[in-house]
Each structure stands twice: as C-alpha cells, then as structure tokens.
C-alpha positions in Angstrom: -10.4 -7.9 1.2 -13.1 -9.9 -1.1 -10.9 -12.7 -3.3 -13.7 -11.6 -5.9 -12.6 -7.8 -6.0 -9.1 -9.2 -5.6 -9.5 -11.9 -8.8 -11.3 -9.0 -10.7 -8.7 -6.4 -9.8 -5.7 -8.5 -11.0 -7.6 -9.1 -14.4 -8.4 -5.5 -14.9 -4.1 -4.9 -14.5 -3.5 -8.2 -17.0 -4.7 -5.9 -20.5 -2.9 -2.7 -18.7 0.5 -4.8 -18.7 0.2 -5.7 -22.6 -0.8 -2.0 -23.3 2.4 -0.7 -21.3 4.6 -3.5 -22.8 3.8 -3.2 -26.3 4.2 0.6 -25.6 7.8 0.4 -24.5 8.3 -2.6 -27.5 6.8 0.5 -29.5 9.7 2.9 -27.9 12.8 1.0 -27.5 12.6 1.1 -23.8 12.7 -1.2 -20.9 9.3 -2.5 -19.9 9.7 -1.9 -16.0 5.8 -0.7 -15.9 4.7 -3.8 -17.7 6.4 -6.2 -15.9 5.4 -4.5 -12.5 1.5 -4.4 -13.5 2.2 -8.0 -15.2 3.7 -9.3 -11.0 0.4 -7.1 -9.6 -2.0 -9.0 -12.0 -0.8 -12.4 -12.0 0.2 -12.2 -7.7 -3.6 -10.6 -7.1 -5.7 -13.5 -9.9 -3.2 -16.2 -8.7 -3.8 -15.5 -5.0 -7.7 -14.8 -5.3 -7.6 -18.5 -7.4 -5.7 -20.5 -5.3 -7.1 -19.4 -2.0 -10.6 -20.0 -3.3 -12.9 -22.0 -1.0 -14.4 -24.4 -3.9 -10.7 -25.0 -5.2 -10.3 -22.3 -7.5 -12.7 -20.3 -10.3 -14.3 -21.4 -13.4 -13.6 -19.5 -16.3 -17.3 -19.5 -17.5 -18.4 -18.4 -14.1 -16.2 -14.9 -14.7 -19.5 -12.7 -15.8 -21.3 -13.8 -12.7 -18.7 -13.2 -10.2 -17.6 -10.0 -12.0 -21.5 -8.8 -11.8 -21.9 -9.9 -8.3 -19.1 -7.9 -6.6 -19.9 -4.9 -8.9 -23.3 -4.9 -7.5 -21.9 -5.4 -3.7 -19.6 -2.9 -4.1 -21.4 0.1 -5.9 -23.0 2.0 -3.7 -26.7 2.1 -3.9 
C-alpha cells in the first residue's frame, strides 16, 4: 500500500479518536474505541513517517501530499 494513503489514513482516525474519547469522558465509560482508533492512527502516520524515503514528511507539505494521492486514487 501507498505510505501517502497510509500517512493520510492514520490522520483521518487521529480526530475520530478525540471524538470517541471525549464521548465516553461525556458517558462515564471506558474509552476502549478511542484508544483502539488512537493505536490505528498513531501505528499507520508513525509507520508511513518513519519509513519515508526522504526521512520522514514535512508538516507544510501535508496539502500537497493529501491532494496528490486523492487525485491518484479517485477514479477518473
């Protein structure tokens, strides 16, 4: 698979980790969902990041990338 998609994929589960912890903070309950899509997120970014040819992503290159594997991936 495409570190790109991978990188983008474990920043699109990051927000969905808050939303499900603050919802069990909200509930009294355990945050097992957060702190699985919170493992998902961080093990898919991490991975995509550290396994990057160049040595890892720039931040400020994020729009770019994100665009570029959108447009690679969507089919035409």
């Amino acid at each position: 698979m495409d570190r790109d998609l991978l990188l983008l994929v474990g920043l699109v589960f990051l927000p969905l980790a808050f939303v499900a912890l603050v919802s069990a903070w909200a509930d009294r309950r355990r945050p097992w969902a957060a702190l699985i899509l919170l493992a998902i997120g961080l093990g898919l970014a991490g991975w995509a990041h550290l396994t990057h040819p160049g040595g890892g992503y720039d931040w400020r290159t994020l729009p770019h990338i994100a665009a570029e594997t959108v447009a690679r991936y969507w089919p035409r």
